[in-house]
C-alpha positions in Angstrom: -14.8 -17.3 15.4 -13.1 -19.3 12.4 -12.2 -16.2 9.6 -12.9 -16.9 6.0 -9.9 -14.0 5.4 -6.5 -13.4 6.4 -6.5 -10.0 5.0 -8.9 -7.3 3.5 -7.6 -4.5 1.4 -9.5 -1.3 0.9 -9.0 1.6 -1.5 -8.1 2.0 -5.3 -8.0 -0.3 -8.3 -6.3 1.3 -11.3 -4.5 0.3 -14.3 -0.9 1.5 -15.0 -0.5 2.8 -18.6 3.9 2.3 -18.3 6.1 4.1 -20.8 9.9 3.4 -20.9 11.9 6.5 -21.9 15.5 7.8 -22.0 14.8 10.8 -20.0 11.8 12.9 -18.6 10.8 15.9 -21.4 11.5 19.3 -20.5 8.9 22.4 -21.2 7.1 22.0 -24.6 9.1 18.9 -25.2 8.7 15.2 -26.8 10.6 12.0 -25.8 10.2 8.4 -27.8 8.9 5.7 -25.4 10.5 2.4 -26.1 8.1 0.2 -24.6 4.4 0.6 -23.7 2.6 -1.6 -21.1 -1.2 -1.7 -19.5 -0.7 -3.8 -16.0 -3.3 -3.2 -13.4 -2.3 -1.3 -10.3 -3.6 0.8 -7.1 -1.9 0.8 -4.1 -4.2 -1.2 -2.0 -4.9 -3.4 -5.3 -1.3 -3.8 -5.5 -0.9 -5.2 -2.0 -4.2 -7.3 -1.9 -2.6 -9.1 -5.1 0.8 -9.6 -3.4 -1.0 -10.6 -0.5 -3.2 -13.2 -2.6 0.2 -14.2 -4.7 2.0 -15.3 -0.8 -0.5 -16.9 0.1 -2.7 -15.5 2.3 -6.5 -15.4 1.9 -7.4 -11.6 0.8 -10.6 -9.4 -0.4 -10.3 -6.4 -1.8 -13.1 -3.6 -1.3 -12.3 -0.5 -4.2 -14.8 0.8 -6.8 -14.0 0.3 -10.3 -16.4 1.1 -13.7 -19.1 -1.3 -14.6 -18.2 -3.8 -17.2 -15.7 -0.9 -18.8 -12.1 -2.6 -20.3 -9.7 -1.5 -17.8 -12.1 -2.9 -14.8 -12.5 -6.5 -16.8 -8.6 -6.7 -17.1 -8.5 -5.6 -13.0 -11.2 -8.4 -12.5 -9.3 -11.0 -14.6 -6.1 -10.3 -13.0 -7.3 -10.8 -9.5 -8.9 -14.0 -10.4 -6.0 -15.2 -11.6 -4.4 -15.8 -7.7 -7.5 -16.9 -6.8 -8.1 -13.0 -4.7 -11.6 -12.5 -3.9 -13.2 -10.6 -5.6 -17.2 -10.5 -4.2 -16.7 -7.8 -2.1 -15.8 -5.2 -4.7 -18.0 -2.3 -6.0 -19.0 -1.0 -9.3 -19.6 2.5 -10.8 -22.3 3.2 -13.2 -21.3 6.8 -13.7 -17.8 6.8 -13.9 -14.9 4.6 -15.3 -12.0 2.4 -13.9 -9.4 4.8 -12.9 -5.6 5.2 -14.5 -2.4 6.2 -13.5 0.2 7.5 -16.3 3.6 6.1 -15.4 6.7 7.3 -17.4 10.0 5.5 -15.9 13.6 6.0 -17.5 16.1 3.8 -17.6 17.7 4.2 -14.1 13.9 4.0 -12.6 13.4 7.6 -12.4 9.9 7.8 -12.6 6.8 10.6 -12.9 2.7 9.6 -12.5 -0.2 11.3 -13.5 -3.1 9.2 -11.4 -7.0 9.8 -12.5 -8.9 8.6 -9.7 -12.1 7.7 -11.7 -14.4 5.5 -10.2 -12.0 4.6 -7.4 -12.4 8.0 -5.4 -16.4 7.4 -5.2 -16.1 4.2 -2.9 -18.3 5.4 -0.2 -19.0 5.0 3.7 -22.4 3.1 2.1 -19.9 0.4 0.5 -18.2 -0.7 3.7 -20.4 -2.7 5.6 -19.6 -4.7 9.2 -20.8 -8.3 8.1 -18.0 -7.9 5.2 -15.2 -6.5 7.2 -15.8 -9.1 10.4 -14.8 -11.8 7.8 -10.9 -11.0 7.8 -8.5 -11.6 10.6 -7.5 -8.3 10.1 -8.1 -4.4 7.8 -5.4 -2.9 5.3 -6.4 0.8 3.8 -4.0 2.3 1.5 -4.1 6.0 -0.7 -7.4 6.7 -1.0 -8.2 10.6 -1.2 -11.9 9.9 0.4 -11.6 9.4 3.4 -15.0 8.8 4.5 -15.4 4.6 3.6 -11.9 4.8 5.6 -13.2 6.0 8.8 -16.1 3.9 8.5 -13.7 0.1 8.3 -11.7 1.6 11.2 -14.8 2.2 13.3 -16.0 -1.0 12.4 -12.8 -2.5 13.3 -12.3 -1.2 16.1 -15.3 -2.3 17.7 -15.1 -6.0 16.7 -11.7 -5.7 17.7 -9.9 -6.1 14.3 -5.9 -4.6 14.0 -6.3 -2.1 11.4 -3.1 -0.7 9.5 -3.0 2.3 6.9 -0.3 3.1 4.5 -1.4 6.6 4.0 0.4 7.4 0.6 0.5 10.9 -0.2 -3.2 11.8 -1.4 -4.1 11.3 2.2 -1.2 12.8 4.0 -1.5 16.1 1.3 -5.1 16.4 3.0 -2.6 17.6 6.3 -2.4 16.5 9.9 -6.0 18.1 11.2 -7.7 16.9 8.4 -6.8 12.9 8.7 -6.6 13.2 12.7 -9.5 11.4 13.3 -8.5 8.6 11.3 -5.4 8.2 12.7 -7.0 7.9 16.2 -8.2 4.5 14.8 -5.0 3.0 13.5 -3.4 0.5 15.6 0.2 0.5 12.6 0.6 3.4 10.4 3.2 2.3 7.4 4.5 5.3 6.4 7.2 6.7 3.4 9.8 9.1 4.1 8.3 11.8 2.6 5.2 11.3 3.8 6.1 11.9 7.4 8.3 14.6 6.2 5.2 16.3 4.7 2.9 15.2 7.7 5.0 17.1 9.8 6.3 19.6 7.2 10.1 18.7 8.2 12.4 20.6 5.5 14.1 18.9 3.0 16.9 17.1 4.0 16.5 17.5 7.5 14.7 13.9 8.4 16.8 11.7 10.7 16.1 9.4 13.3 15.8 11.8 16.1 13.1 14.1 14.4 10.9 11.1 13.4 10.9 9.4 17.1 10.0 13.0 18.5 7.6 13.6 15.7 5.9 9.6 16.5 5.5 11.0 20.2 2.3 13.0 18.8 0.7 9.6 16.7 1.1 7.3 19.5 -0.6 9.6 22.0 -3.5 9.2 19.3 -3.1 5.5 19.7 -1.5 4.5 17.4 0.4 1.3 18.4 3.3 0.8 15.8 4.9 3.1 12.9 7.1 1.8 10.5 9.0 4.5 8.4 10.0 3.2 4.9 13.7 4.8 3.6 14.2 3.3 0.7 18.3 2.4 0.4 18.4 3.4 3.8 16.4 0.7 5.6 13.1 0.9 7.9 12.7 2.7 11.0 10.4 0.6 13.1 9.2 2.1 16.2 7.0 1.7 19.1 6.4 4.4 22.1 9.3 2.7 23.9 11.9 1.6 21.4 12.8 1.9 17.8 15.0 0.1 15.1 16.6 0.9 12.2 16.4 -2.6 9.7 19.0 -2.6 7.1 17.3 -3.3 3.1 18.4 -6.4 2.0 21.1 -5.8 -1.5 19.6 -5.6 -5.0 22.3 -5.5 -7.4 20.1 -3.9 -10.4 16.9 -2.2 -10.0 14.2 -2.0 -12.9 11.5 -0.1 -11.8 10.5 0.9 -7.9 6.8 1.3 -9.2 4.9 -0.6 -6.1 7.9 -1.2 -3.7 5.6 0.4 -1.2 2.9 -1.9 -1.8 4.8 -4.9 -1.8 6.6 -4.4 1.2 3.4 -4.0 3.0 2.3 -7.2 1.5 5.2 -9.0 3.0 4.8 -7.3 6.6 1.3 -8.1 6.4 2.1 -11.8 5.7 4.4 -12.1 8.7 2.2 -9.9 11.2 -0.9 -12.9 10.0 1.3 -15.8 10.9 2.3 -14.7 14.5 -0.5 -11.9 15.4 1.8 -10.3 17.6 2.8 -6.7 18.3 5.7 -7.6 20.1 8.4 -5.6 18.8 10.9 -8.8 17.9 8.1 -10.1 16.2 7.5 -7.0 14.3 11.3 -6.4 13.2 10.6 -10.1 11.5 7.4 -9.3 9.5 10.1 -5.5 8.2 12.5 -8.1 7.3 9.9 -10.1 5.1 8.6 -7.3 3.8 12.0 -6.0 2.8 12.4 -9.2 1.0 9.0 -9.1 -1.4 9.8 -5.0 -2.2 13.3 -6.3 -3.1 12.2 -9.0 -5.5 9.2 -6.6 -7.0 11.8 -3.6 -7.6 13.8 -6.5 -9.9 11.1 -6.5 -12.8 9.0 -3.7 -14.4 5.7 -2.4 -12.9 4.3 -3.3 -9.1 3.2 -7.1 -9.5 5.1 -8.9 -11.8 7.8 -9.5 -9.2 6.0 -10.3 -6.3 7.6 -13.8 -5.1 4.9 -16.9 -4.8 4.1 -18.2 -1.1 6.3 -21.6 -2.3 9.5 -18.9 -2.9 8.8 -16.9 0.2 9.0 -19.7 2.6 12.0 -21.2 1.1 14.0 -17.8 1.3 12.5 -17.3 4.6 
């Protein structure tokens, strides 16, 4: 059957309220913020936009607040790359969540997220005749896990891959408690400290040994493919028989690493559409390209605005 989507993302819309400070206040303290910006955001917003911006055809499925100003500007930026935006849901009860984002000048940064509307997206909004449309289901850091469990059913039984990046309100819900979803993933994309809190691994003791022995009890749930993201220290790609370190490319000056997350999935999600394999060669290419569209959005403030265009992509590629 001919798909009408490469790619449909599921979970929260926000917008970003950015402050740009000298240093983080202490106790009872006050700093002066040098520059103020509103820029939408949401983890799986943020990807489904980087997605649309490469190229790819991509829905997003999130609940914002009806006809309130932060879910207009969420609307008008999605339209903008031409992202569709039919499938999404509206709240009459509650308004377009937030995140508070104050990043100094060396990208140290702190976030204060208010769900709003986003965290009421229910198993009622997810329906099969919207999800059979894509060629394949991205859900990202959501704390309601219900409308997840629902899409991965659903995928799995019209035989859709299905990938979460987790983020940390899921994986803070603990292992017993997000099991069941995890039985339905086929790639987990997972930080760092996420699988260091999954698996409540002491700080500073995460290497390559303890994640691949730690992995042993995810792909006995089924899970087909983990990717690890390490920040300056690469991505550990693994699979039940083999695993990969894959070097980060060089960024000579970083801005902000608001969305590097996002936008790296965006870039593996591009390559895994174009070939459709799980073969792990394959798979090492789609880290690479998304190692390249983190590096580029890490170069300018916030998680969108340096997401590379499709045209720029296949040129570096």
């Amino acid at each position: 059957m001919l798909k009408e989507l490469d790619v449909i993302c599921i979970g929260a819309a926000l917008v970003d309220i950015i402050a740009k400070i000298k240093r983080h206040p202490l106790e009872d303290d006050e700093v002066f913020v040098s520059d103020l910006q509103l820029l939408s955001g949401g983890a799986a917003a943020n990807t489904a936009f980087a997605c649309s911006k490469l190229g790819l055809k991509t829905a997003f499925i999130g609940k914002i607040g009806h006809n309130d100003e932060f879910g207009l500007k969420i609307i008008k930026d999605f339209k903008e790359i031409s992202l569709d935006t039919t499938l999404m849901k509206y709240s009459t009860e509650k308004v377009t969540g937030s995140a508070y984002v104050a990043i100094t000048e060396n990208g140290d940064r702190r976030i204060y997220a208010h769900s709003g509307a986003a965290d009421d997206l229910s198993e009622n909004d997810i329906n099969t005749e919207d999800l059979v449309k894509s060629r394949i289901i991205f859900l990202s850091s959501l704390r309601n896990l219900a409308p997840f469990k629902k899409a991965a059913i659903i995928a799995k039984e019209n035989k859709l891959p299905i990938i979460l990046n987790p983020g940390m309100l899921i994986i803070d819900q603990g292992f017993d408690n997000i099991k069941e979803l995890f039985l339905k993933i086929d790639i987990l994309i997972i930080s760092s400290r996420e699988f260091q809190s999954l698996f409540h691994i002491g700080e500073g003791k995460l290497n390559k040994q303890i994640i691949e022995d730690k992995a042993k009890i995810l792909f006995d749930l089924g899970i087909k493919i983990i990717i690890v993201t390490q920040g300056k220290n690469g991505v550990l790609i693994l699979n039940s028989e083999k695993s990969e370190i894959i070097k980060p490319n060089h960024i000579p000056h970083i801005i902000d690493t608001t969305g590097a997350g996002d936008a790296f999935s965006a870039g593996f999600l591009y390559g895994f559409i174009r070939k459709g394999s799980f073969e792990f060669e394959d798979l090492k290419s789609n880290v690479m390209i998304g190692n390249f569209v983190a590096g580029k959005c890490i170069q300018e403030l916030g998680a969108r605005n340096g997401i590379p265009t499709a045209e720029e992509l296949e040129k570096n590629l």
